[in-house]
C-alpha positions as CSV (number, residue, x, y, z in Angstrom):
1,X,-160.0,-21.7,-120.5
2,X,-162.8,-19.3,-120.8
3,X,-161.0,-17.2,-123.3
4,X,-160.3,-20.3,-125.6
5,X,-164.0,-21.8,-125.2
6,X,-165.4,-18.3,-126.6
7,X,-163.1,-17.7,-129.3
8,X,-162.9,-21.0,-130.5
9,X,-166.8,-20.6,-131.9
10,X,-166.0,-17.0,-133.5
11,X,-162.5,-17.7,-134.8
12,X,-164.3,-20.5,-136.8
13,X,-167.2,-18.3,-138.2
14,X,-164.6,-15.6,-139.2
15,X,-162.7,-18.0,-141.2
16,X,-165.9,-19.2,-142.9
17,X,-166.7,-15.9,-143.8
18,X,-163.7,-13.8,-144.3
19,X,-160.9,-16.2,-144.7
20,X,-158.0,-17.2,-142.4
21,X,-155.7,-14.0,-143.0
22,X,-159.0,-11.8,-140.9
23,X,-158.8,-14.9,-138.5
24,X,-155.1,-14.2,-137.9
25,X,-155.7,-10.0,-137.6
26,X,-158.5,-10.5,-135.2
27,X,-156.7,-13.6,-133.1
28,X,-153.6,-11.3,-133.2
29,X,-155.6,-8.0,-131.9
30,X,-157.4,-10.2,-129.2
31,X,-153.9,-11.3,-127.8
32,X,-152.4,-8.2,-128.2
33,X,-155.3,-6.5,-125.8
34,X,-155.1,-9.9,-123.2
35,X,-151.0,-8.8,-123.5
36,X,-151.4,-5.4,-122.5
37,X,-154.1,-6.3,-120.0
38,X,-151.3,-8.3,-118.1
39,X,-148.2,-5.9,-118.6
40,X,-150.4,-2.9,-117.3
41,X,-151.8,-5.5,-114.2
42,X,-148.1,-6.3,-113.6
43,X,-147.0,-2.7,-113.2
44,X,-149.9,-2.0,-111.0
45,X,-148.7,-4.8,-108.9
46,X,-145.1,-3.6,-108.7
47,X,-146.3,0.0,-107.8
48,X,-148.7,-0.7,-105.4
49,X,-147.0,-4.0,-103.5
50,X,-145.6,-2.2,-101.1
51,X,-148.8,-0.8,-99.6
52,X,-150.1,-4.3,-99.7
């Protein structure tokens, strides 16, 4: 919810400014980084649940 809410405002002001083919490069990076956030949490969480 809180990702959407602050990228709504800048997605918006990128397409105004650069047009929507830097809106889709810069939406793609930002889910690519959220995407490997996750994997990496999720192999942390494999690893280490058995000392949990």
């Amino acid at each position: 919810m809180a990702l959407g809410m602050a990228l709504i405002p800048i997605l918006s002001e990128i397409e105004n400014k650069k047009g929507i083919t830097e809106k889709n490069n810069y939406l793609n990076n930002i889910l690519n980084i959220v995407s490997l956030g996750l994997i990496v949490l999720a192999v942390f969480g494999v690893v280490f649940a058995p000392y949990i």
